[in-house]
C-alpha positions, 0 to 999 in steps of 0.5 A: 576658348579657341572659337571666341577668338576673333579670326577663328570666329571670322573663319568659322562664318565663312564657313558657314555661308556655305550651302549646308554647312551649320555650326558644328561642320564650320567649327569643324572644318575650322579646326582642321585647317588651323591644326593641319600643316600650314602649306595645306591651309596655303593651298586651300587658299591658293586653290579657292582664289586660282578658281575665283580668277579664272572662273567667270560666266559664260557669254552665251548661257551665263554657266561658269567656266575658264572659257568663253564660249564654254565648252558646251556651247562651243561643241557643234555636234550638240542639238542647237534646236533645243536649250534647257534652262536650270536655276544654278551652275549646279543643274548643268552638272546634274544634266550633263552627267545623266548622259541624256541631255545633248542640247544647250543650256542656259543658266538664270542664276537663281529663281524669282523669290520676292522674300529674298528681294530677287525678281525677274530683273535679278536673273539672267532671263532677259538673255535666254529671250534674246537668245531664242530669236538669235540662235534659232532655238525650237524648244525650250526645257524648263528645268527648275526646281520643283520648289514653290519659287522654281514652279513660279520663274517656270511660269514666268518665263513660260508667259514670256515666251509664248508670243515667240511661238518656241515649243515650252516644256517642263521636265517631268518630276521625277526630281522630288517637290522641294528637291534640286537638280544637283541632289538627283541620281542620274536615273531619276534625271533622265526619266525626268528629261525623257518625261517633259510635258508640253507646257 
């Protein structure tokens, strides 16, 4: 059978490492590359290593870009007073497209799960700190997702920002307990930007 084959097996795995892909999308997918023409499956391919190349992690708030600064941070006419901090590459996309948010951003790459072996050392919180002294920033938005793991890296970072006397919020959740950032309409992240309490 076709999916007992070894580098078919190898392909449909890879899939499946991907968020949300189970078995049957991965076989799937799969198959439709290996019946599609070869020069589409090339491209793919080319495509996804093109990306891997010059793709890399901003300098200044880890988000992924082609360019270092990124180009939010390059942008002088944004609010350089006030920074977000999101789990993922993936919260700075749902921000940037609700049309609210005209601040910096800093991304930490994940949250403190000790279950998955990931603690604060693991996340790129240790830059957000010294970024807060160094770029004069007044107010720091905790966008974390509203998940037991989000709720706990908020609390952390919250702790260790307090002797830096820097205004802490957390958005306000419209964004649903369990939910992520990038799964959010627009409306639902601006009302949760425009709503953050004082931590």
């Amino acid at each position: 059978m076709l999916f007992q084959l070894p580098s078919v097996e190898r392909l449909v795995e890879a899939f499946r490492r991907l968020p949300g892909v189970g078995k049957r999308s991965a076989e799937r997918f799969a198959l439709h590359l290996l019946s599609a023409p070869e020069r589409d499956a090339l491209e793919l391919g080319e495509a996804i290593l093109e990306a891997r190349r010059r793709v890399k992690r901003c300098g200044i708030c880890q988000n992924l870009a082609e360019t270092d600064p990124c180009v939010i941070c390059a942008d002088e006419k944004r609010d350089r007073s006030t920074l977000c901090v999101v789990e993922r590459p993936g919260g700075v996309i749902a921000l940037e497209s609700s049309g609210v948010y005209r601040g910096l951003y800093h991304v930490l790459h994940g949250v403190i799960s000790p279950l998955d072996g990931v603690g604060p050392e693991d996340l790129r919180i240790d830059q957000l700190i010294n970024r807060i002294g160094a770029e004069n920033i007044r107010e720091v938005i905790l966008a974390t997702n509203a998940t037991v793991e989000g709720e706990n890296t908020a609390l952390y970072i919250t702790r260790l920002l307090e002797p830096l006397k820097v205004t802490v919020t957390r958005i306000a959740h419209g964004v649903p307990m369990g939910g992520g950032l990038e799964y959010a309409d627009s409306v639902t992240l601006a009302r949760a930007l425009q709503g953050r309490n004082r931590v």
